[in-house]
N, C-alpha and C positions, 0 to 999 in steps of 0.2 A: 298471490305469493305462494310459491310452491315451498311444504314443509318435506326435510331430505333429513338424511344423515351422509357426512361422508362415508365412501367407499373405497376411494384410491387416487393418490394425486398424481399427476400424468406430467404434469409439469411445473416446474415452480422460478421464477426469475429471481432474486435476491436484490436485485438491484432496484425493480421498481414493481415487484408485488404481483407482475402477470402470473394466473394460474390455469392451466386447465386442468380440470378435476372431475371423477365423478363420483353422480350421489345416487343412493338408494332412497325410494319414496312411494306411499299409498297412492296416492292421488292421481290422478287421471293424464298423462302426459300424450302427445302427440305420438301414433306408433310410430313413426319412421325413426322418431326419436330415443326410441329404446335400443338402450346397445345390450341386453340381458332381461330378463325375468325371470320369476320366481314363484312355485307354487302357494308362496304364502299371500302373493298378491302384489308383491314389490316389484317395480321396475327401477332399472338403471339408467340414465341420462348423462350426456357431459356437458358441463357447465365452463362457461371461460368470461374474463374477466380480470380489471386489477382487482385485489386485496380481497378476493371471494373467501369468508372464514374458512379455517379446512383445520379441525379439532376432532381431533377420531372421536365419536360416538356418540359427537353431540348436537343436538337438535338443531339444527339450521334454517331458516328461512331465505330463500333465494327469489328474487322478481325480475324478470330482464324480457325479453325478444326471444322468438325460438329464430333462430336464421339459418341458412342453408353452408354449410361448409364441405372441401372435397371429403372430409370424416362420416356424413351426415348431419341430422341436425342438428344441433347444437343450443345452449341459453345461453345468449350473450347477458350476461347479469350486471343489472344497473341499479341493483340497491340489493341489502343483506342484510339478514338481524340472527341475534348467534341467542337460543331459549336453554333455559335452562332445564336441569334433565332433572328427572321424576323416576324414573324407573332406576332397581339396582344396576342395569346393566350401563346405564348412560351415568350415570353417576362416578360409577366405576372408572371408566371412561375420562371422566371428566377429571377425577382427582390422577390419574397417572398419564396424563395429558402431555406433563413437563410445564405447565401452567403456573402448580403452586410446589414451591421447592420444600424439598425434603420428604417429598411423597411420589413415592417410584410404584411400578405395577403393584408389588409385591404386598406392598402397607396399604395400597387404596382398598387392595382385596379384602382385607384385613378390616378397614374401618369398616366397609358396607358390610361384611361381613354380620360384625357386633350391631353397628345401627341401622342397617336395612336403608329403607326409602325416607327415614328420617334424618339423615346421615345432615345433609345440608344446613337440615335446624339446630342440630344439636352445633353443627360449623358456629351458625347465627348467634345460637342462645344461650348453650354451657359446653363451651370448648372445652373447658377441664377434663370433660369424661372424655375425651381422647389420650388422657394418660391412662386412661384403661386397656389400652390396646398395645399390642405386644410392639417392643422396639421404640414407642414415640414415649421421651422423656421430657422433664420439665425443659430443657435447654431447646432440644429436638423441638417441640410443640410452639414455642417463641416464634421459631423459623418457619414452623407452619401457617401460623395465624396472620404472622405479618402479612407471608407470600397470599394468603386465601384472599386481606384484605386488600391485598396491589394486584387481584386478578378480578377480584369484582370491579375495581376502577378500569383497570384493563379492557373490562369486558363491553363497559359504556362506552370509554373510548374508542374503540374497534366499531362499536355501530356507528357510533357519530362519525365516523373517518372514512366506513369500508365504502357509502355510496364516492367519494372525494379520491378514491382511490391512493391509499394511504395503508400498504401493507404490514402485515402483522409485526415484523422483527422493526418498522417503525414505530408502530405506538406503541411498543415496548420502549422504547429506548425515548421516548415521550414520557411514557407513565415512569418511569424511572431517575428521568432527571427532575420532573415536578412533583413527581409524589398524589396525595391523594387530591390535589387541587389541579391533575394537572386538565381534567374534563372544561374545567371552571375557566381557566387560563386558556385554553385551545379557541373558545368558544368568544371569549371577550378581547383577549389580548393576543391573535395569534401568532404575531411579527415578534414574541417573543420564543415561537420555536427558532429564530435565526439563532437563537443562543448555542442550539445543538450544534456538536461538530457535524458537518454534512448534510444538514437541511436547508436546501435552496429556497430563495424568492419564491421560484416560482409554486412549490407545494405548500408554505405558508399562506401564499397567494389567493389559491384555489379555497382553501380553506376559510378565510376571509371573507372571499368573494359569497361564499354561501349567509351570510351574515345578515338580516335583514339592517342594520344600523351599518354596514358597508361607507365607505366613503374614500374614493379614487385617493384622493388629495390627503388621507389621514396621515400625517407629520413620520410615526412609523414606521408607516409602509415605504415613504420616500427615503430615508435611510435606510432599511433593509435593500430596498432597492441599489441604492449607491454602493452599499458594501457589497452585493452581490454582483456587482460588475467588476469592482476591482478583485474578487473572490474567483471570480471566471477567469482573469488577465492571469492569474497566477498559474491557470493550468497553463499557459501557453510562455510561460516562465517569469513574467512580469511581476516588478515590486513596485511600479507607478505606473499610473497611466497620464495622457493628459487632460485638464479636466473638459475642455471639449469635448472629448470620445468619451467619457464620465457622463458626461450629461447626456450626450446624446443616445447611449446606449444604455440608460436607465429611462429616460421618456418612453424607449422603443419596448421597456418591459413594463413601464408602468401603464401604458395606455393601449397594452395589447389587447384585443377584444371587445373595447370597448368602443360604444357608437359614436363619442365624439371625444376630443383631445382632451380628457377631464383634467389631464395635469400637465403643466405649461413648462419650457424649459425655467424662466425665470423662478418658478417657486423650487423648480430643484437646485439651481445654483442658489439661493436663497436657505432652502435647509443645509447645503454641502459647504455651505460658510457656517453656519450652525455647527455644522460635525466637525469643522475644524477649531472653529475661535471658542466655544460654549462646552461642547463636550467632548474634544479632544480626541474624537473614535479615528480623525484623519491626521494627517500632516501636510502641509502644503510648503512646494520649492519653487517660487515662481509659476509655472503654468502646469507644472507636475500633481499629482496626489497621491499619497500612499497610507495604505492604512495604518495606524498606529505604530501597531504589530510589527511588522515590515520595515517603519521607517528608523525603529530601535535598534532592529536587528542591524540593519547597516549598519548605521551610524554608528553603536556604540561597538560593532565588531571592528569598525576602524582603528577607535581608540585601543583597546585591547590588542589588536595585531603592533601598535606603535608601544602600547607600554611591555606587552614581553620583549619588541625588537631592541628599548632603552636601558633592560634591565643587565648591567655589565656583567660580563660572561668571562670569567678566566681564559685567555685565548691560550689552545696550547700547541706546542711543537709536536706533531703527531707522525713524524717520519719515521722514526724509530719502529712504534709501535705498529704503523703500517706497512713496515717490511715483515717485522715477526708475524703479522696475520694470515698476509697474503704466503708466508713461506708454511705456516701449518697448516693453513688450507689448501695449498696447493691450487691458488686461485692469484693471478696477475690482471691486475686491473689497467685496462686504458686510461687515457692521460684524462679525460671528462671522468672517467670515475673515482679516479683519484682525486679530482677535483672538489668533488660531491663531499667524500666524509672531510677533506680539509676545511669548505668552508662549514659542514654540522659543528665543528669544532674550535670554528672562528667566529661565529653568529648565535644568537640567540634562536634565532627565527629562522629557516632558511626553506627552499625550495627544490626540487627534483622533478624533471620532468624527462621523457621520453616515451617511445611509440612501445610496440612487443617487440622483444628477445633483443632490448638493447642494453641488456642488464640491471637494471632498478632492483631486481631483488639480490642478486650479487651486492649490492651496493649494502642494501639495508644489512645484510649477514657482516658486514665489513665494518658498517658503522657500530652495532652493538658489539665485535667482537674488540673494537677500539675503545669504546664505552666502558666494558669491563675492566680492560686493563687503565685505567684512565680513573677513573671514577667508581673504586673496586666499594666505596661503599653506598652508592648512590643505587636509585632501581630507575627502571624504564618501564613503559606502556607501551605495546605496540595495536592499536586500535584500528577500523576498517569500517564501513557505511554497513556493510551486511556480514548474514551470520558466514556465509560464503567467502566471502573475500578476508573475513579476522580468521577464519580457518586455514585458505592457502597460503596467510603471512605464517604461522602456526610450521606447517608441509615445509615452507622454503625456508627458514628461519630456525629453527629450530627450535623457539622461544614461546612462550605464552602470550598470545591475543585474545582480544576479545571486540564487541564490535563499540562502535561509541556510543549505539544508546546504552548498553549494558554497564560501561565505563563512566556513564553522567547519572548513572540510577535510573532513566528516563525509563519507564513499563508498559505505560500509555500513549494514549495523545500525548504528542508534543505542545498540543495546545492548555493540558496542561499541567503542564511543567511548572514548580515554583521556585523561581530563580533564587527566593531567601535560602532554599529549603535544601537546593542541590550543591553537595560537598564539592570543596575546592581539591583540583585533580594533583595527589603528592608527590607524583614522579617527576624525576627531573631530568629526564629524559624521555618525549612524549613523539612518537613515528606513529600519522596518519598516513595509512596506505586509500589507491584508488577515491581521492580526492575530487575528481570530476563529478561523482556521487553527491556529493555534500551538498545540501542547499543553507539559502542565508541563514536562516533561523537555528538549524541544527549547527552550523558552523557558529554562529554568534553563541547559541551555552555551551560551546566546546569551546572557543579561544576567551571567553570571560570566564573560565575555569580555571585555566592555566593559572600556577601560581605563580611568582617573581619570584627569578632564577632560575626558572628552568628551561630547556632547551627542546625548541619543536622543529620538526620535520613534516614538510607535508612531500607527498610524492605520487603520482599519477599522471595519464594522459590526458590534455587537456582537447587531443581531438576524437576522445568519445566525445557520446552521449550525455549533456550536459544531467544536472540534477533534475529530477521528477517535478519538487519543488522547487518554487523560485529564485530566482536568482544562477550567476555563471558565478560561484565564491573563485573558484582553483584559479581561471583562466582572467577575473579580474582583479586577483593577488599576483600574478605574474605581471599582467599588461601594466601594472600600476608604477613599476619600475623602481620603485623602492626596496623590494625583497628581494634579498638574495637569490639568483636563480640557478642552477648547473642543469644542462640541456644533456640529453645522453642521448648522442648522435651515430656512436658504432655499432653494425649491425650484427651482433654476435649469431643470433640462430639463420639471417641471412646466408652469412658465410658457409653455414652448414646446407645451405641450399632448396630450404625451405620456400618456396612459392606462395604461401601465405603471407609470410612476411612480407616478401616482393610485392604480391599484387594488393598485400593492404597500405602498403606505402606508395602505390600508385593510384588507387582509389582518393589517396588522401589528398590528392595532386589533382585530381578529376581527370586519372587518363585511365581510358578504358579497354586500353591494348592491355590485355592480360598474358599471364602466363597460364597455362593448363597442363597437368598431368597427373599422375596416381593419386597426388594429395592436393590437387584443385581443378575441379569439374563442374560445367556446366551443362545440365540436361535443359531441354527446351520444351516446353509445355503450350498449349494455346486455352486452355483452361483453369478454374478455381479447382471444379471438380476432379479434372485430369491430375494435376499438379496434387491432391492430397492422395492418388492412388498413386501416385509414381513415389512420392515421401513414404508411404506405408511399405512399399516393398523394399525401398531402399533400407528403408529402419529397418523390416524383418530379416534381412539379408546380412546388414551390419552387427544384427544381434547374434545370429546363428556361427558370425565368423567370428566371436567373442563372446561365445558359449553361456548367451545369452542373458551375459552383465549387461545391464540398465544403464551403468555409468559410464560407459561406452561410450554411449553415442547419443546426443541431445538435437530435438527437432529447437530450433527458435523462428521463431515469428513475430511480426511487430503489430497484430492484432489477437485481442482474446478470444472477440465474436463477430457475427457478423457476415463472416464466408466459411468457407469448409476449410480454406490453408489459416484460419484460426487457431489458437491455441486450443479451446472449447472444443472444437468439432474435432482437430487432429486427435484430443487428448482420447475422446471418445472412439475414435477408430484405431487408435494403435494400442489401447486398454485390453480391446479385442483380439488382436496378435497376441499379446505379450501375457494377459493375463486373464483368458476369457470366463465366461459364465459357465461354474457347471453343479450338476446337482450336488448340493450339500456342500455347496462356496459360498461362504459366511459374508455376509454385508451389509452395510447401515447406512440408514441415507441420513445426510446433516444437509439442512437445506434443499433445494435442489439437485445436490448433488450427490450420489450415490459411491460408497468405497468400499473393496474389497477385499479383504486377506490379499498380501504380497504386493497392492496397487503401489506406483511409486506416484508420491505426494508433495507437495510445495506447502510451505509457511507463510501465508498470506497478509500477517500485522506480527508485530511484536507481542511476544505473550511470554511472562516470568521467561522462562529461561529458553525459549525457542523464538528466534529471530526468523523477521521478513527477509524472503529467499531462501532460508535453510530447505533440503530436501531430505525425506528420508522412506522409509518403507511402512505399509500398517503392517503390524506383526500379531496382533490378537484383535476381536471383536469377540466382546461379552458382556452379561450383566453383572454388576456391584451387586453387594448387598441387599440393595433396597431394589433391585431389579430393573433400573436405569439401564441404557445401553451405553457400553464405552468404548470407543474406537482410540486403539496405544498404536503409534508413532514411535520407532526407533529410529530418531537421525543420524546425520554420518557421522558422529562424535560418538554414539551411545548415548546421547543424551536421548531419557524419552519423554514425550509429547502423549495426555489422555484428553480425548474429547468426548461431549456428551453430546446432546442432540441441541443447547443451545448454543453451541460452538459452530454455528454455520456462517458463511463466510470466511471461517480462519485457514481452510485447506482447499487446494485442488489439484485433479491430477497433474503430473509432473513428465511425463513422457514426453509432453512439446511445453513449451516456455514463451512468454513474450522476452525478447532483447531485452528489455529496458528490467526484465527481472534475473535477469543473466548476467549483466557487468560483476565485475568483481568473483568470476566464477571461470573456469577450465572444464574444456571435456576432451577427450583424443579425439572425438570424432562431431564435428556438426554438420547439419542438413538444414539448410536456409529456403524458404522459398520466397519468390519476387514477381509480383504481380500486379497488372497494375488495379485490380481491387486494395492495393494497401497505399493509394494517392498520394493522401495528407502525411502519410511517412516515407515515402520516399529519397527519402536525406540519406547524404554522404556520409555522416557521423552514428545516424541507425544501423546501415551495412559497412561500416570502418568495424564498428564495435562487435557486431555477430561476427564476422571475420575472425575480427581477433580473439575469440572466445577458444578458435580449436588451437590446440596443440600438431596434431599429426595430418586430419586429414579435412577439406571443406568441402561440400557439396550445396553450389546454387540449384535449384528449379525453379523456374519460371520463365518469364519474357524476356530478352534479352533488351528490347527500348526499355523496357520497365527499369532493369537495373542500370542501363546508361544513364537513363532521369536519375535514379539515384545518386550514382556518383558525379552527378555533377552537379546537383542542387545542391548548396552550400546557404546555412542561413545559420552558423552558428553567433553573428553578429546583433539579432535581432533583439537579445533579452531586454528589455528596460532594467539596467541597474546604474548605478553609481560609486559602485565599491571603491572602484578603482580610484577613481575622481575622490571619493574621500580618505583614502588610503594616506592619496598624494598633500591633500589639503592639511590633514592631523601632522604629517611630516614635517612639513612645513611651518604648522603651527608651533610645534617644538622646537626645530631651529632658530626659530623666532624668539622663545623664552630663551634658550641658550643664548642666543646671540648678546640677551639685552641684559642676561646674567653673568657671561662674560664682560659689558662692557662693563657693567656696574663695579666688579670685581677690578677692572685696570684702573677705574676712578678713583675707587679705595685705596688700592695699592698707593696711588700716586700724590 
């Protein structure tokens, strides 16, 4: 085992812990293998590997293979152990790591300072006398002690995990959901990490499998199993699967690797009658399964879309008021959109749908400015899937949005949400915009919010890009035939002779005879590589004729990695253009990723007050107080965003975009590219929706068969749900009570 220190990390994955790093060390390495030396005797090496520790200045132990790479040689490392530091300077090191909170450069300097090389014991033995040191108070010193004592767990956990390849920001979020058992629980019981949000089978798995008491067949494993396959079905928009494909695609994970079929389809259908009839984690519909979770969310969003539709609504004569709007606005509505705010004002519940520029937001402006006059003491919500999209209801509207996690209280995981706990929504007058967004879950705590009486709107197109999560809500509250619908069929920015519009309502037809001219071009590429230098100079070209506004002009793309016309690799090369490296350009790396003074950045989860998709600018990089580093975010509201160094994962550059983080967004100018490295996305409703993102002007690159495939693969049909079918069922079940409540009611009478 070679003893190092880190030197410099070279690369960092977030996703699953790949690093290439290098270290400094005494001991004797391979020369070809040195990429540096040093008079004091230290040479430098780079080291690769998953979850290789990398804790500036701390003692490390690294064991692996020297192999040959085109870099030189390299240690492919297959086992790690992190020692603890003796000296003041690794000590040092050690406490302003970002390891143990509420101790920044500034204080760690401070405690070695006062206790030298005893610092650790004094941690151990009489923590008190760290209220001797300037700035750490009795409140202050709580926060230290805990954090000391969840990094010495931390720090086990990370050995035991780093050979298993189990990266650092995961056994964090291990040691943090179990606490100081959580070494204990890893080790015995590990199918109880499926508990975290985003920990798969398979890295429980591995973990397991390291286990001398191991056992293919353990009860556990084959429910973590089973949930992990209908947990996969869900990326591909699935709320059931059938249990066929259940079984068979959890035998194929549970017996993978192994020399003989240790576990038999029967014992899985054996436990997944378990998970349904004993502990309920399933639901079963006949030959269907859905997990718990999922089968509520349907289900009871059904009921709820049926008891707001039953809750009787004052229906009002709204002529009147709909000529005074349309004459102070100086806005004439078609006979479909006049249709739209009659039946908001005849229905409980109603629907809106149409393509761009067929007027939906004309509509909405129409319906609240009838609302006011109508219901002058009532209030309204206008809510949206992203921070993006409750902003340009805001731009068109003139009103106050926000998006619907922020309007359900949601902060976090949706998973978890406590249904007791989430207030009933008081508006009585409730407009979701960009609906196609919504998945079942998020739409099921938004329509079991709604209180009785009050009157919702949903409106969007339902041939984007369906929701991320599962489920098709919009498109199977439409198809169900019971919700009111108004279709908004005239083509107002058409008319204005927009070719956008044109050739995005011909894509939607799957015809591929285009229109082309100023404001829609196809450049032709026969490369990945080609195609992201032809997108960079177009963007630079675009910027310079828009004096070099950002918000300009938006690359999207429907992969983040993986090729160069990525979102990742664009972001890194048009960063370059727009805002490159120069001496004395301030920057901090969160993660893997590195950010600049002026970079333009994306909001990548929901966080207090900055939503997933919002974009904004870094406007400072500095140290706090305690000498922490903070990278501030002003987004396009002025709301701002501070992140510290464990805030990785929550941002990235924004200059190119994936589609599916674009809906619900505008820019004057997009740059698409299409190739056939992006296969699996090739769908008519992926390039429908980048289309429709620009306002002014489109630019495809790529292959011209690439995007024919596109427009005419069509699989928006594919989701496994039921919505629809239970929409129509609850309806029916009503009419049913009615019917037998009316007859009852003639019996009496008579």
């Amino acid at each position: 085992m070679i003893q190092c220190i880190p030197h410099r990390k070279i690369y960092y994955n977030d996703e699953n812990g790949y690093t290439i790093a290098a270290y400094k060390t005494y001991q004797t390495i391979p020369e070809s293998a040195e990429n540096q030396s040093f008079k004091s005797g230290e040479s430098v090496f780079t080291a690769i590997g998953t979850a290789i520790p990398f804790i500036e200045g701390i003692d490390t132990g690294l064991e692996g293979k020297w192999i040959k790479t085109s870099y030189g040689l390299q240690l492919s490392v297959t086992e790690s152990q992190i020692f603890m530091p003796t000296t003041k300077e690794g000590i040092t090191c050690y406490l302003a790591s970002g390891l143990i909170k509420g101790i920044g450069p500034v204080t760690a300097g401070r405690i070695v300072k006062r206790f030298g090389e005893d610092t650790l014991k004094i941690f151990d033995t009489q923590p008190e006398k760290l209220l001797e040191v300037k700035g750490i108070t009795k409140s202050k010193l709580e926060t230290i002690l805990s954090s000391y004592s969840e990094s010495r767990s931390l720090r086990e956990l990370m050995q035991y995990l780093a050979p298993l390849k189990v990266g650092p920001k995961r056994v964090s979020e291990i040691c943090d959901y179990f606490g100081s058992k959580a070494l204990q629980i890893v080790k015995e019981k590990p199918f109880r990490l499926f508990e975290l949000s985003g920990f798969g089978f398979e890295s429980a798995d591995i973990i397991a499998r390291r286990n001398k008491n191991f056992r293919p067949d353990d009860t556990l494993r084959i429910k973590a199993a089973i949930l992990q396959v209908l947990k996969n079905s869900e990326g591909d928009g699935h709320l059931y699967l059938e249990g066929r494909d259940i079984v068979r695609q959890a035998a194929e994970l549970l017996n993978y690797g192994i020399y003989r079929q240790a576990v038999n389809t029967r014992l899985i259908k054996d436990i997944g009658n378990e998970m349904v009839f004993s502990d309920e984690l399933l639901a079963a519909e006949g030959h269907y399964l859905y997990s718990m979770k999922n089968y509520m969310a349907e289900k009871m969003a059904a009921v709820h879309i049926l008891r707001v539709m039953n809750n009787k609504q004052p229906v009002y004569d709204i002529e009147r008021e709909l000529d005074e709007v349309q004459g102070t606005t100086h806005m004439v509505l078609a006979k479909q959109q006049k249709e739209a705010v009659r039946r908001v004002f005849a229905n409980s519940l109603s629907i809106i749908t149409g393509g761009p520029g067929t007027g939906k937001t004309t509509v909405e402006r129409i319906i609240l400015k009838v609302f006011e006059k109508k219901e002058r003491k009532k209030t309204a919500l206008l809510c949206a899937p992203t921070g993006r999209a409750s902003r340009n209801m805001v731009i068109s509207t003139g009103y106050p949005a926000m998006t619907i996690h922020k309007a359900l209280y949601i902060t976090g995981e949706e998973e978890e949400v406590n249904l007791d706990l989430t207030e009933e929504l008081e508006e009585d007058l409730i407009i979701v915009d960009e609906m196609s967004m919504v998945d079942m879950w998020l739409f099921f705590v938004l329509i079991s919010k709604v209180k009785n009486g009050a009157r919702v709107v949903f409106i969007g197109d339902p041939d984007q890009i369906p929701s991320v999560g599962p489920g098709n809500v919009f498109k199977e509250m439409i198809d169900s035939g019971v919700i009111p619908v108004t279709v908004l069929d005239v083509q107002f920015r058409q008319a204005e002779g927009s070719r956008i519009i044109i050739n995005a309502l011909k894509m939607n037809n799957g015809d591929t005879d285009l229109l082309f001219g100023d404001d829609f071009q196809f450049i032709s590429v026969d490369s990945d590589e080609v195609a992201a230098e032809v997108i960079a100079d177009l963007y630079q070209k675009k910027l310079e004729a828009n004096h070099g506004d950002t918000d300009m002009v938006q690359v999207l793309t429907p992969f983040r990695q993986d090729t160069a016309v990525g979102a990742n690799a664009l972001n890194k090369k048009l960063r370059e253009l727009v805002n490159p490296q120069v001496q004395g350009c301030l920057e901090m790396k969160l993660g893997s990723s590195v950010f600049r003074l002026q970079d333009k950045v994306m909001q990548l989860k929901n966080k207090e007050e900055v939503s997933n998709g919002d974009m904004g600018i870094v406007t400072d990089i500095y140290q706090n107080d305690d000498g922490t580093p903070t990278l501030v975010v002003r987004f396009e509201d002025g709301r701002i965003g501070e992140y510290a160094s464990e805030d990785y994962g929550l941002l990235m550059l924004a200059y190119a975009a994936t589609i599916h983080k674009s809906q619900g967004s505008a820019y004057p100018s997009v740059i698409i590219p299409v190739l056939p490295c992006f296969k699996r996305m090739l769908k008519r409703n992926i390039y429908y929706t980048a289309v429709t993102r620009a306002r002014c002007e489109v630019t495809l690159v790529g292959d011209w068969a690439a995007f024919c495939e596109a427009v005419m693969t069509d699989d928006r049909e594919k989701r496994n749900t039921k919505l629809a079918y239970r929409i129509q069922q609850e309806a029916l079940r009503i009419e049913k009570i009615k019917s037998q409540e009316t007859g009852a009611d003639k019996r009496i009478a008579s």
